[in-house]
ZAFI-291527 format. One line per field, with one value per residue (C-alpha): x, y, z. Coordinates in steps of 0.1 Angstrom, whole numbers. Last residue first. Layout:
<nodes>
px = c(X ...)
py = c(Y ...)
pz = c(Z ...)
</nodes>
This chain:
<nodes>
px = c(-507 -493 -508 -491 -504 -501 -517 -514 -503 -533 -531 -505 -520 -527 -503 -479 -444 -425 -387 -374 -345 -347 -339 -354 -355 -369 -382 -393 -412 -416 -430 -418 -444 -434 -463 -430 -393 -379 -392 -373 -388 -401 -426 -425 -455 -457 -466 -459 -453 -445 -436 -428 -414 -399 -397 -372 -378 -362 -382 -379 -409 -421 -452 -460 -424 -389 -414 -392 -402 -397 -400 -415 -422 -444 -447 -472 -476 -485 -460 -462 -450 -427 -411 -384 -375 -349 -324 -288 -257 -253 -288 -306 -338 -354 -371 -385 -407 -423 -438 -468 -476 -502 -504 -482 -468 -458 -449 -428 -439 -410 -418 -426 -432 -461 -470 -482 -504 -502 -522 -504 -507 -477 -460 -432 -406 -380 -375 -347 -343 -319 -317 -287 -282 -247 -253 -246 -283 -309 -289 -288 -247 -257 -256 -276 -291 -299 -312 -327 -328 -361 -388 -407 -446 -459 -496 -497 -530 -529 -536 -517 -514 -504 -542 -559 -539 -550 -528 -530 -511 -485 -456 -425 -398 -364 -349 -313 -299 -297 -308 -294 -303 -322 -322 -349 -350 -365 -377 -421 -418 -391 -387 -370 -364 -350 -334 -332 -315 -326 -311 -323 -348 -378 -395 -424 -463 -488 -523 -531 -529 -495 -504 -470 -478 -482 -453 -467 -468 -463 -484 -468 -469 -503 -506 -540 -562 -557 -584 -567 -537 -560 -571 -539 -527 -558 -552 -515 -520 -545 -524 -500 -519 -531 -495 -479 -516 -509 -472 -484)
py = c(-820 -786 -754 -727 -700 -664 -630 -607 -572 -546 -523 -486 -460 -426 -402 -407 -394 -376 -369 -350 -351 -318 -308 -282 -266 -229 -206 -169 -150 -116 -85 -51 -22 14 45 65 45 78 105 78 81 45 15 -1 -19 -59 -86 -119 -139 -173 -183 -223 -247 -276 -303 -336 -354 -380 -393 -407 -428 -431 -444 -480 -489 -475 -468 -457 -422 -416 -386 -365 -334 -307 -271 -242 -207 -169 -145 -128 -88 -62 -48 -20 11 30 23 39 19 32 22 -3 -22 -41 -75 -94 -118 -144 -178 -195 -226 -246 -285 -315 -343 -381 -412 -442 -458 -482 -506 -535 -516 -493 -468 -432 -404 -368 -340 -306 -276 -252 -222 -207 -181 -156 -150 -122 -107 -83 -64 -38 -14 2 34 45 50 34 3 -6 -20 -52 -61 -94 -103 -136 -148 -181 -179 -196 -209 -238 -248 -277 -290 -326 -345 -378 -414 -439 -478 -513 -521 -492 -465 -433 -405 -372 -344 -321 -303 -286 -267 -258 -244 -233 -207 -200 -174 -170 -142 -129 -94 -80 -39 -22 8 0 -34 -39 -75 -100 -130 -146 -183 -215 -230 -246 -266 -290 -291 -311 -319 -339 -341 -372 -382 -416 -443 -458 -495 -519 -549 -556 -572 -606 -612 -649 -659 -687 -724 -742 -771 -786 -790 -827 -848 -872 -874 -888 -916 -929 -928 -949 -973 -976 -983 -1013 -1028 -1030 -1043 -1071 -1080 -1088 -1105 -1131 -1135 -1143)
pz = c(-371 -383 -396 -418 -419 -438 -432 -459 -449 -444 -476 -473 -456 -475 -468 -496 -490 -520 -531 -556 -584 -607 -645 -660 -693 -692 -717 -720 -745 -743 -764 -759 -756 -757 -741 -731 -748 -766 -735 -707 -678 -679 -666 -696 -711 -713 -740 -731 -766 -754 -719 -722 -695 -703 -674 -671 -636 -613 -588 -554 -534 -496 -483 -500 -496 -516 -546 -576 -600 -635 -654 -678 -693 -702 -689 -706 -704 -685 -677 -641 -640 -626 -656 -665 -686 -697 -669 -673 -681 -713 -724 -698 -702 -675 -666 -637 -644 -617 -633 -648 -654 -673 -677 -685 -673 -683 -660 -656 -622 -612 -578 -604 -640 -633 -656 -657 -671 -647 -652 -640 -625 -621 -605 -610 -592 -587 -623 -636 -670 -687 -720 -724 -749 -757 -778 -810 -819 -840 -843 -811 -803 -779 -743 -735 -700 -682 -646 -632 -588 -590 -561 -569 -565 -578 -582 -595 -610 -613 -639 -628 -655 -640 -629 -627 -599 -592 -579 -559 -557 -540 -547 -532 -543 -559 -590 -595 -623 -659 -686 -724 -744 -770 -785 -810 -816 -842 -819 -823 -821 -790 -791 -768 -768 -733 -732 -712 -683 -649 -620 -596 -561 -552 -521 -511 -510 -515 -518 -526 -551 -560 -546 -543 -532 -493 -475 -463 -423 -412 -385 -357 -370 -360 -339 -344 -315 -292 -300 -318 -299 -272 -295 -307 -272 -262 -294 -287 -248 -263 -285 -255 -229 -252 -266 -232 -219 -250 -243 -204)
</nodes>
């Protein structure tokens, strides 16, 4: 009867060894990997901050010079594209911002005993940029430069009455530099340090004025910027990662 006991049982051990055999694997249920951090794509966002710089300017052919200080707020948008190798971006950035930056400068002229006044307004600028970056984790740490140009709005006042004035766009440089976090593969905020350089902008008056008829005055114009902004890339982030972990 012991012998019979011990049969039946080895042999319900090796069928139930057996059937668990063939049984499929039990596998745990997919684990989805957050993609790493890819800056290239096309993007576009917002940008807005405050502006200050200066205003020199020369009339050659009266002996007068004059600069002055000009301030104000600066906001936008841009757009671009990036390019990422490895941990370094290489881009190209178009902004455009509108400007509410104004100066003037009243003065004794020498040539007469008069008050002379020299003001300036800019209600925009425009840039295009090239853009060299790198990636630290979600940080890109990035350089800009490339040519601008922005609205100018000048005139010229003595005793209070307009001598002559200027509609005109002035023609230069920006460079800067920022840096700029990745919140997800979509969505990223920068903060961003631009100088913005209008040298030597020549411009006749647009006058009534007998003394000032057929004068020049030469320009040049500056602007250090400070702005926050914030950008969404269009292009899809990569297909998570797909991780399993079967059991037997």
């Amino acid at each position: 009867m012991r012998k019979l006991n011990a049969l039946l049982l080895a042999f319900t051990a090796l069928t139930g060894a057996a059937f668990a055999a063939d049984l499929p694997a039990q596998k745990s249920a997919p684990v989805a990997v957050e993609p790493a951090i890819n800056w290239t794509g096309v993007y576009a966002g917002l940008q807005l901050g405050g502006a200050f710089g200066n205003t020199d300017l020369t009339l050659p052919n009266n002996g007068y010079s004059e600069s002055w200080g000009n301030n104000g707020v600066i906001g936008g948008g841009h757009i671009g594209y990036n390019y990422q190798v490895q941990s370094f971006v290489l881009g190209a950035e178009a902004s455009f911002d509108l400007l509410s930056v104004k100066g003037s400068q009243t003065t004794n002229i020498a040539f007469a005993p008069n008050i002379f006044t020299g003001s300036s307004y800019h209600d925009y600028i425009i840039s295009a940029d090239g853009r060299l970056g790198y990636v630290y984790k979600n940080l890109l740490i990035y350089a800009v430069g490339g040519y601008a140009f922005a609205a100018n709005n000048s005139a010229l006042t003595l005793n209070s009455v307009q001598i002559g004035s200027v509609s005109n766009t002035i023609n230069g440089y920006d460079v800067g530099g920022g840096v700029e976090y990745a919140l997800n593969n979509q969505w990223s905020v920068r903060g961003e340090y631009r100088y913005y350089n209008f040298q030597n902008n020549t411009n006749h008056f647009s006058t009534s004025n007998k003394t000032f008829t057929n004068s020049v005055f030469t320009q040049s114009v500056n602007f250090n910027v400070f702005r926050a902004g914030v950008s969404y890339k269009f292009a899809q982030p990569e297909p998570a990662v797909v991780a399993t972990n079967a059991k037997y």
